[in-house]
Each structure stands twice: as structure tokens, then as C-alpha cells.
C-alpha positions as a Markdown table, in Angstrom:
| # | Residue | x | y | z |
|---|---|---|---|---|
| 1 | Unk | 296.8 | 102.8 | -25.3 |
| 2 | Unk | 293.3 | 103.7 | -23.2 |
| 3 | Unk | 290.7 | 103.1 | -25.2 |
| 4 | Unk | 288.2 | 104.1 | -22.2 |
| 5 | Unk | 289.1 | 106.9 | -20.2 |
| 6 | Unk | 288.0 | 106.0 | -16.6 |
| 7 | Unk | 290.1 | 106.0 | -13.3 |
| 8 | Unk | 291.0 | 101.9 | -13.2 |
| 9 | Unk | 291.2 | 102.4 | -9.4 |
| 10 | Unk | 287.6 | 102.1 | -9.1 |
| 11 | Unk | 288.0 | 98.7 | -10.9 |
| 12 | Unk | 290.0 | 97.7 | -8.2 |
| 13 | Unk | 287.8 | 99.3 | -5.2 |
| 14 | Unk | 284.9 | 97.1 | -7.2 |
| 15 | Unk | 286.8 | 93.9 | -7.6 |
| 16 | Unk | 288.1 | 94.6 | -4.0 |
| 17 | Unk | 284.0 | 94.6 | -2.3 |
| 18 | Unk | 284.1 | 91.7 | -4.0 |
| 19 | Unk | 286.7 | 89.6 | -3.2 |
| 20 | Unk | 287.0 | 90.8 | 0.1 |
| 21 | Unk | 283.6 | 90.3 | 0.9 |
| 22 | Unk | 283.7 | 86.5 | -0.1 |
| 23 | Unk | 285.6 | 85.8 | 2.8 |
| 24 | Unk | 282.5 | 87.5 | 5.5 |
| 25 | Unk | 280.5 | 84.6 | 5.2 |
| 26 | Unk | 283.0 | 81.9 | 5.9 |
| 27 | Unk | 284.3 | 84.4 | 8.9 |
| 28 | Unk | 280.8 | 84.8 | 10.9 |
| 29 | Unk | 279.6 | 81.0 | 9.9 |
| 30 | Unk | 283.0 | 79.7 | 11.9 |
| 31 | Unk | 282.4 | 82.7 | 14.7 |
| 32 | Unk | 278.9 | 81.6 | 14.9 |
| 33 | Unk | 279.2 | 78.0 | 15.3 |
| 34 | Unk | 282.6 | 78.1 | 17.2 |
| 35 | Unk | 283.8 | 75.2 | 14.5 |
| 36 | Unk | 286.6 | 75.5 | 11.7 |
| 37 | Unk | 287.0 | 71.4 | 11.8 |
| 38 | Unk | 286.3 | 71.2 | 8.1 |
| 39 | Unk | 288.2 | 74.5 | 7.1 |
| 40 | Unk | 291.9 | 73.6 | 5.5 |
| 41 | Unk | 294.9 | 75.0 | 7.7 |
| 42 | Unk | 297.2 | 75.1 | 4.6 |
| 43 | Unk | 294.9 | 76.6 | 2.7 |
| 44 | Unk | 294.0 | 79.4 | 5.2 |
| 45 | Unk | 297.7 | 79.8 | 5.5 |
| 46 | Unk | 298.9 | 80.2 | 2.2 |
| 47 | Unk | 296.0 | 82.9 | 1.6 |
| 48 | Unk | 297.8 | 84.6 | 4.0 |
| 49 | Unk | 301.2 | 85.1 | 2.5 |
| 50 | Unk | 299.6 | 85.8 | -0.4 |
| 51 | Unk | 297.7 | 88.3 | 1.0 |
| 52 | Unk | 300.3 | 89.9 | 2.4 |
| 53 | Unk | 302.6 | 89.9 | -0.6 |
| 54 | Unk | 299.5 | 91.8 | -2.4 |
| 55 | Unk | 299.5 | 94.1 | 0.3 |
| 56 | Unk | 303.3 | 95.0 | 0.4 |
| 57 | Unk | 302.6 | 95.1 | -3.4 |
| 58 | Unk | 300.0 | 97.4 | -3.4 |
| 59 | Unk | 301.7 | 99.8 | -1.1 |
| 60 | Unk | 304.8 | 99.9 | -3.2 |
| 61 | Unk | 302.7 | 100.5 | -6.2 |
| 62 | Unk | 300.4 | 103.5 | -4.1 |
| 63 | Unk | 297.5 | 101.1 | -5.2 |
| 64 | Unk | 294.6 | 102.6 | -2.8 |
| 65 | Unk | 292.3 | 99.8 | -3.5 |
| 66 | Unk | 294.9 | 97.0 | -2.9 |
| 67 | Unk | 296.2 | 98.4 | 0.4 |
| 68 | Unk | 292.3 | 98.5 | 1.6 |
| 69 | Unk | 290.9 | 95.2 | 0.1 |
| 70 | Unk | 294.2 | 93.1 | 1.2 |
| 71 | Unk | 294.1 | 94.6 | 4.7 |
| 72 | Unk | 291.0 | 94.2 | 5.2 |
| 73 | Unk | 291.4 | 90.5 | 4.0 |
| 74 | Unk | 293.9 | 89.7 | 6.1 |
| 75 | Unk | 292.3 | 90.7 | 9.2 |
| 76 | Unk | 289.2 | 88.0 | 8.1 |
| 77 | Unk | 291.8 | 85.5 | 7.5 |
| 78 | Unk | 293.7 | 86.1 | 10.4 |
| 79 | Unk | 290.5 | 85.9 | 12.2 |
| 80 | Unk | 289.7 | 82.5 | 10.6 |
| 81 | Unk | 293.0 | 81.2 | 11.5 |
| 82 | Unk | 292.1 | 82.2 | 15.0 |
| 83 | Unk | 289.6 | 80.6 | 15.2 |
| 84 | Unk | 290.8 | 77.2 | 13.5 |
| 85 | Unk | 293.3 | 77.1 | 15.4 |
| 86 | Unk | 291.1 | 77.6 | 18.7 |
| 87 | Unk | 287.8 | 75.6 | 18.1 |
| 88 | Unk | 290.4 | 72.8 | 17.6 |
């Protein structure tokens, strides 16, 4: 039952800026200083098999705004783990 009648995808794009854009800082601050010392590995690298299970989720639900905010995010986590694993 819809009590609002809205397009919930835009929910999702929302929650997607969001969440996405949480991980920017962190991204350019370990770019920028060329240090990922006090970032956690397993952490990093559980967000992302997570992120990719959302992804293949979201594709195999057509879920616009969870194929765009979980590949976005796992480019920036990729990117971190680059660069923790580099600035060792």
C-alpha cells in the first residue's frame, strides 16, 4: 500500500549523493597526503565485497540509483585500496 505517490528511485539517487559522497573526503585526504597508515585494510576490503554484491544487486533488480551510487563507490574504494596498499 503507497501511501505517497512519488517515484522511490529518487530516494535512492538522494541516499546515493549521500553515501557515496562520504567516501570523497577520505579519497582526496589519502591522495593528498600520499598516507593511508591509519586507514583499516579489512575494513576497506570488506566495503568492497559489499559494494559489489549491491551492485550485482542493483543490476538484477534494474535499480538505476544503485548501479550509479555502488559504482561510483567502488571506484573510491578501489582507489583507497590503491593507495593503502602503495603509500605502505
Amino acid at each position: 500500500m503507497e501511501i505517497i505517490n512519488f517515484d522511490s528511485e529518487w530516494i535512492g539517487f538522494v541516499a546515493a549523493a549521500l553515501t557515496t559522497g562520504a567516501f570523497l573526503p577520505q579519497t582526496f585526504k589519502v591522495w593528498k597526503n600520499k598516507s593511508a597508515k591509519d586507514l583499516s585494510l579489512s575494513m576497506y576490503v570488506a566495503m568492497l565485497l559489499g559494494i559489489t554484491l549491491w551492485l550485482i544487486y542493483g543490476i538484477s533488480i534494474d535499480s538505476p540509483s544503485m548501479i550509479a551510487a555502488n559504482s561510483v563507490t567502488l571506484v573510491l574504494v578501489i582507489s583507497i585500496l590503491y593507495f593503502k596498499l602503495k603509500f605502505k
